[in-house]
N, C-alpha and C positions, 0 to 999 in steps of 0.2 A: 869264119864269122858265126856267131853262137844263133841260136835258132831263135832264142827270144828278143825281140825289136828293141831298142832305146827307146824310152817313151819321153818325149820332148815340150814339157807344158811351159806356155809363153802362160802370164796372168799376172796381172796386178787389179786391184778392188777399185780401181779412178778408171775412168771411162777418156776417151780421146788423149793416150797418149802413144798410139804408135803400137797396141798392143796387136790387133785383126792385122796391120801391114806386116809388121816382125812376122808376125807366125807364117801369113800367104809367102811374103818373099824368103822365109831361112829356109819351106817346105820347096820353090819350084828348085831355089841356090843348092840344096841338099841333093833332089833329081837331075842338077845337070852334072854333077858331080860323080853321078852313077850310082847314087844309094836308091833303094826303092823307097818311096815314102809314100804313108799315108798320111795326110791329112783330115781331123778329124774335128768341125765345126760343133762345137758346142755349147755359141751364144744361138739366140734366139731369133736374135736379128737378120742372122744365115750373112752376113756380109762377106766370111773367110769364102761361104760357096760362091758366090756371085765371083765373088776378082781372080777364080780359078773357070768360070766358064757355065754354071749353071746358070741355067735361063727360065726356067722352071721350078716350081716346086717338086721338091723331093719327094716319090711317095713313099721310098726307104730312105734312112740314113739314121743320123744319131739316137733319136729319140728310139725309135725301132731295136737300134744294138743296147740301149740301156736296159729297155726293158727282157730281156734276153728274146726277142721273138726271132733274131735272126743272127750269124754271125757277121765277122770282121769282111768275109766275102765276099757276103749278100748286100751288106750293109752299102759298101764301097762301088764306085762306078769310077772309071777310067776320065781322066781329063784331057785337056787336049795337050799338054805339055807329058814326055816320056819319065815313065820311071814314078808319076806320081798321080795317086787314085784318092778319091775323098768320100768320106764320110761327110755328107752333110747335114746341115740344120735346118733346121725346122722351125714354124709359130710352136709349137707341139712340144718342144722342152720349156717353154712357160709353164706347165704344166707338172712337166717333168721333176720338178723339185718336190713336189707335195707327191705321186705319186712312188717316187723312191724313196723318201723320207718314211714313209710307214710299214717299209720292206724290214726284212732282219737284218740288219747289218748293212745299212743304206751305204755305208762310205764304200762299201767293195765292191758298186755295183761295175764301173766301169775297169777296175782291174779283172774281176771274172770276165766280164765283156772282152777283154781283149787279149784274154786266154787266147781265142780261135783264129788270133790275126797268124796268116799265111807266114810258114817258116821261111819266104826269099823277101820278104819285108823287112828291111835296116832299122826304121826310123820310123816312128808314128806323132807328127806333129800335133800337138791339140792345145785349139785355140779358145780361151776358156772364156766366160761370160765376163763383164765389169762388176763381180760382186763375190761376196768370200758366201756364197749359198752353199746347196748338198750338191750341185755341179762340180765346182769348183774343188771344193774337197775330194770328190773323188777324182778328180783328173789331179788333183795331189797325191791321192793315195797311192797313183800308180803310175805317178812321174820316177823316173830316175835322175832326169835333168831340170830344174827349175829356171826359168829367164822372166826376170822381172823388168820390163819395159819401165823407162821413168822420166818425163821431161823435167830436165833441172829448171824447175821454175820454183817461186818462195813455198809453197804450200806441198812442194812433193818429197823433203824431207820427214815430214810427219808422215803423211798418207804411203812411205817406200818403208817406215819403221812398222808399219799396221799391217803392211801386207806380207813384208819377211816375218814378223812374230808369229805370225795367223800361220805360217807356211811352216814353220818351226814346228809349234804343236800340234800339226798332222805327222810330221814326222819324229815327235818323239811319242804319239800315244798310238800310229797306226804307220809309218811308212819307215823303219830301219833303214833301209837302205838308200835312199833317198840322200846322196853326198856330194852332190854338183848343182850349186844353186850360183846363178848371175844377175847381174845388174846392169841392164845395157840404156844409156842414156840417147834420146830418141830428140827429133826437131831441137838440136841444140843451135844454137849463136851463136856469133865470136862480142859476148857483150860480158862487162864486170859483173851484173847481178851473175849470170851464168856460171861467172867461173868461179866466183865465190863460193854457188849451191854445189857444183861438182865437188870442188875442192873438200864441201864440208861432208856431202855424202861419202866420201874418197876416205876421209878421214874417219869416218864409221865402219864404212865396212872393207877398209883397206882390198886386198887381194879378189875380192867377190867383185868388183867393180872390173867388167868386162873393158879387154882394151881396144876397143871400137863405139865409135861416137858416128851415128846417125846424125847428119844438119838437116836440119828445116828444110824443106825443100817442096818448091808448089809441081813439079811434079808427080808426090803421091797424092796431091789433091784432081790432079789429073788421071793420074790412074783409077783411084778409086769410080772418076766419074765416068770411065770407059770400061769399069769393072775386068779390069786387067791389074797381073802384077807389077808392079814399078821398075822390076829387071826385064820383062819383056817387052814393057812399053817405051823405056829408054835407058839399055842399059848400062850410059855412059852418063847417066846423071849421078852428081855428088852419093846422093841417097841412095841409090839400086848402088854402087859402088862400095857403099859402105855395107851393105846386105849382103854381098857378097864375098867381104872381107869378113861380114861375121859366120856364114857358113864354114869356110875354111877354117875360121875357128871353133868351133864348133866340132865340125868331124875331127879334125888334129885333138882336139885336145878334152871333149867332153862326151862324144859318140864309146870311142875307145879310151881310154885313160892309161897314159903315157907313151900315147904310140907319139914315135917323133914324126913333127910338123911335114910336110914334101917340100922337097927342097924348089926354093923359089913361091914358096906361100908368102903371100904379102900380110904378116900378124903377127905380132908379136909374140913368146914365149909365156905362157903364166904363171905370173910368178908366185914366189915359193911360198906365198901363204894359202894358195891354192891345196896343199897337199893336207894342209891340216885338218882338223877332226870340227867340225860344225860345232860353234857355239851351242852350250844347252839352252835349252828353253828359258825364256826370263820369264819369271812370277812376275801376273798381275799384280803391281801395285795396291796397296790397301785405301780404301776411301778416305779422303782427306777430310778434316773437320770443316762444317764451313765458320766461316765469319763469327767472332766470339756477339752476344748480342749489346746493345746498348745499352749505358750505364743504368737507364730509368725501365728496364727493361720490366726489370722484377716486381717493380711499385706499379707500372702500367695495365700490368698482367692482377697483380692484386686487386686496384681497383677495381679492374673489369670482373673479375667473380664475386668480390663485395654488390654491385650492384646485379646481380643476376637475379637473385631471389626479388627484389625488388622491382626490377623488369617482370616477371613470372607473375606477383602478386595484385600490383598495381595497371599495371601495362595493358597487361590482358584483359581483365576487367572492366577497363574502360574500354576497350576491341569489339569486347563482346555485347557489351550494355550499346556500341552506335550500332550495331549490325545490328542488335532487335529492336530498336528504334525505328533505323530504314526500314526493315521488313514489316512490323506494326503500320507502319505507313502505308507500304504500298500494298500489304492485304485491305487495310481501310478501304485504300482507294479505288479498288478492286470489286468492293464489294458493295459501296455506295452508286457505283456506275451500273453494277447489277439489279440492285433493288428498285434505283428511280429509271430505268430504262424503258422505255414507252413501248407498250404493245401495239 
């Protein structure tokens, strides 16, 4: 086993789709497995620390290891579940983005950070905020596995093309190596809209589309509310079921790369567009013209600076001639109540 950890970033830029459960449940599915993992919270919210066992504010964890004041050691506290210690979060990384942005080379703060993580560590899960900020970047910078959470609903084709480009140009202007990027579809349906959006996502990013589907399922709304993970709190539900199908794959086939599956893993094989070389970066689009103007545009436009001077000469004029009228007025009257006012 190589001394340096897999680093394992869940993240997508949309908020409430599965992204905080993915990360807690692949990390505890990962530890029972027998990898060591850390988990490393780096929304703001702290929610990855609450459904792993913190009851407490942290007074180490994330914010602490970005700023380098301690390492991956210090940083990390043991949970109750074996095999898996966390880095937690903080109100304290709101902050955290303005103060590493004005560092040298902000995007590398969290790859030096996690230089120091302990050589019997496998796997370092990190659960990134809902926003493409200097967070999120840097836990790109120093991912090797990317998992883009996506509920197939109308609006998450756009918003899954925004967060793979975003993740593209971290890796063609700061992360080479960076060659295992997935797409796991989360709180899905057995409904036609659904399989429509799958289908069209499928059809964009063919092989990158993870073969494990999350359903809907109200017990992670239970979990969340007992701030446990969904395989510990029932792990015979559809959804911890399916979390656990995606660890297996996960270690089999993105942890090591090409080790074959163990026999009797319930996952499929990946298939072979997996092996290929990451599309390059797609150039931003050129700003489109807008609306050509209407026909009387140019005559409309003429009239209005014909009469400008005219405005300017006449307009004002009379403006200024009622204002010293009023004011003549009410100095008069000002001064008339002065002179006749009875001693």
């Amino acid at each position: 086993m190589s001394a340096k950890p897999r680093i394992v970033v869940v993240f997508n830029q949309k908020g409430g789709i599965g992204k905080t459960t993915t990360s807690v449940n692949l990390a505890v599915c990962l530890a029972e497995l027998g990898r060591k993992v850390v988990l490393v919270d780096l929304d703001a919210q702290s929610n990855a620390s609450t459904s792993v066992g913190l009851t407490a504010p942290a007074a180490t964890g994330a914010y602490q290891l970005l700023r380098g004041e301690v390492d991956v050691s210090h940083a990390s506290r043991a949970t109750p579940y074996p095999n898996l210690r966390l880095v937690a979060g903080s109100d304290d990384l709101s902050w955290a983005d303005v103060e590493i942005a004005v560092k040298p080379e902000p995007q590398y703060a969290l790859e030096r950070a996690l230089e120091s993580t302990p050589a019997d560590v496998d796997v370092v899960v990190i659960d990134c905020p809902p926003a493409f900020g200097i967070l999120s970047v840097n836990a790109a910078v120093a991912a090797d596995v990317v998992i883009l959470p996506v509920v197939p609903a109308p609006l998450a084709l756009d918003g899954l093309h925004k967060a793979w480009w975003n993740i593209q140009r971290v890796r063609t202007h700061f992360n080479r190596n960076l060659d295992t990027m997935g797409i796991l579809f989360t709180m899905t349906e057995d409904s036609d809209v659904m399989h429509r959006i799958t289908d069209a996502v499928t059809a964009s990013f063919g092989g990158r589309v993870l073969p494990v589907r999350v359903p809907r399922d109200m017990k992670v709304v239970e979990a969340a509310a007992r701030d446990l993970p969904l395989v510990i709190l029932d792990p015979e539900s559809p959804a911890a079921k399916a979390y656990a199908d995606l660890a297996d794959f996960v270690e089999a086939h993105m942890l090591e790369p090409r080790v074959a599956v163990a026999k009797g893993a319930a996952v499929e094989p990946m298939p072979e567009e997996e092996e290929e070389e990451l599309p390059p970066i797609r150039q931003s689009p050129p700003m489109e013209p807008g609306p050509a103007p209407g026909p009387n545009w140019d005559d409309q436009l003429a009239e209005t600076v014909d009469i400008l001077p005219e405005v300017s000469d006449l307009r004002w004029k009379i403006g200024v001639g009622i204002m010293l009228i009023l004011l003549g007025g009410c100095v008069g009257y000002a001064l008339g109540r002065w002179m006749y006012m009875p001693i």
